[in-house]
C-alpha positions in Angstrom: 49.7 -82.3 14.8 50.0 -80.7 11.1 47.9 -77.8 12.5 49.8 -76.9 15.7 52.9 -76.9 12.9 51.0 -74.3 11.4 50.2 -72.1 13.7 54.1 -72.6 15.4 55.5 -71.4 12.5 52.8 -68.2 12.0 53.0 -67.1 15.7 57.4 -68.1 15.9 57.7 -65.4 13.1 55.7 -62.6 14.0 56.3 -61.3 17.7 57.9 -58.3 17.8 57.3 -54.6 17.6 54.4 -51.8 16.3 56.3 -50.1 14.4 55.6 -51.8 10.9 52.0 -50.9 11.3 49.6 -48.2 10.4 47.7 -46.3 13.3 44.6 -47.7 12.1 45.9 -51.6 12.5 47.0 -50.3 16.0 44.0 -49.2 16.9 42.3 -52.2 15.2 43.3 -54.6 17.7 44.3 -52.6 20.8 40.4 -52.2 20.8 40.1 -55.7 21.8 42.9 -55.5 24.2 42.5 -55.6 28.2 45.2 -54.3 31.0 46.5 -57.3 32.6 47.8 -57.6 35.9 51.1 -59.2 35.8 52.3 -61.7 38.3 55.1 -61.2 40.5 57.2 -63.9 38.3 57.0 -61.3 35.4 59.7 -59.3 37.7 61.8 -62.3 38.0 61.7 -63.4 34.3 62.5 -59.3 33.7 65.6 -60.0 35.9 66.4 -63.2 34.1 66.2 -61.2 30.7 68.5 -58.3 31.4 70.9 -60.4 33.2 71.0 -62.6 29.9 71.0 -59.5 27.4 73.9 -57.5 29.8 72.3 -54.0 28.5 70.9 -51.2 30.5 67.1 -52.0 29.5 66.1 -48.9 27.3 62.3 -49.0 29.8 62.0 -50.5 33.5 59.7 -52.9 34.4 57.0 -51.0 36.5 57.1 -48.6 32.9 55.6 -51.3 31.1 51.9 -51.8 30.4 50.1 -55.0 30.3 47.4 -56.1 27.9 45.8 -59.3 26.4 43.5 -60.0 23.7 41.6 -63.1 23.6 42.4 -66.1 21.8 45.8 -68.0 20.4 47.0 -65.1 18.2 46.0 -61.6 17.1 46.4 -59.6 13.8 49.1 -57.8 14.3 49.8 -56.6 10.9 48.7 -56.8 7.2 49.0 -60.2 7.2 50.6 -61.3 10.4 49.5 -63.1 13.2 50.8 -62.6 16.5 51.4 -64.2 20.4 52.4 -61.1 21.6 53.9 -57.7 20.9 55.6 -54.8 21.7 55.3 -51.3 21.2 58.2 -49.6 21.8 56.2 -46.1 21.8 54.3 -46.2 24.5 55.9 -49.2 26.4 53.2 -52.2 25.7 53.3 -55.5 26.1 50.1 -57.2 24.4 49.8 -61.0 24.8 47.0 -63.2 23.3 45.1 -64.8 26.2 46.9 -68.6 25.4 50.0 -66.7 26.4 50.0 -65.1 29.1 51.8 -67.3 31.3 54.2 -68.2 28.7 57.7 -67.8 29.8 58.8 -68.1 26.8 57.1 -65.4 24.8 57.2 -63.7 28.1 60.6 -63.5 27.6 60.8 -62.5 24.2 58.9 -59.6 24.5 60.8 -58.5 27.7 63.7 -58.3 25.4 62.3 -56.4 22.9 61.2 -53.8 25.3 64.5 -53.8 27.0 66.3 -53.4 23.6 63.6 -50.6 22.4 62.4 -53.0 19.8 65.3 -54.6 18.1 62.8 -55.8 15.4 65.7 -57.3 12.9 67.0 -59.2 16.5 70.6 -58.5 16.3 71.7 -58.3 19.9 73.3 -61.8 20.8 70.5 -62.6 23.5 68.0 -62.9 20.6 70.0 -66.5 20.8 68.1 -67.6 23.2 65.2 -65.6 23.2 64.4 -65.3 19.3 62.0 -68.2 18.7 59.6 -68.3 21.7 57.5 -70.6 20.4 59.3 -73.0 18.2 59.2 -76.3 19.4 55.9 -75.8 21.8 
């Protein structure tokens, strides 16, 4: 139990956007990352999200791109580990493998993309969508 605390609290903190990192981290770990198809609830939890956050979503849907990298997290930063990302440059998504079907963090990186990052979460939706993995 003490370790699934552990990695809660790692992976709760750290989804969120590129920007912080160098090209070279980037590049680091978007070698390991594969284009995912998405499944059609992706659209519906995209709905879900905007209708939540009342903005007009700064990418569409069909814009973004899909990836996943293989394992529970990925180094997403100096010292970071991640359950998914976003970068708000070239409209990714990039989920570690455990995630994909995860509303949750799903959900949370929808938002970011809608909100062209938002890394200091300061739109009222990050209520409900800040912490996807707290309590998993």
């Amino acid at each position: 139990m003490k370790h699934v605390l552990v990695l809660i609290v790692l992976l709760a903190a750290c989804s969120g956007t590129l920007q912080a990192q160098t090209p070279a981290e980037q590049q680091a770990w978007l070698a390991k990352a594969q284009p995912a198809t998405v499944p059609p609830a992706f659209a519906t939890w995209w709905t879900d999200v905007a209708s939540d956050c009342g903005c007009a979503p700064a990418i569409t849907f069909d814009q973004l791109l899909w990836y996943t990298i293989p394992g529970d997290a990925f180094q997403c930063g100096r010292a970071e580990q991640c359950a998914g990302i976003f970068s708000q440059d070239d409209g990714i998504i990039v989920l570690a493998k455990r995630y994909f079907g995860n509303e949750r963090v799903i959900k949370h990186e929808m938002l970011h993309a809608m909100l062209n990052g938002d890394q200091g979460h300061h739109h009222a939706a990050w209520v409900k969508y800040g912490s996807p993995l707290a309590g998993l």
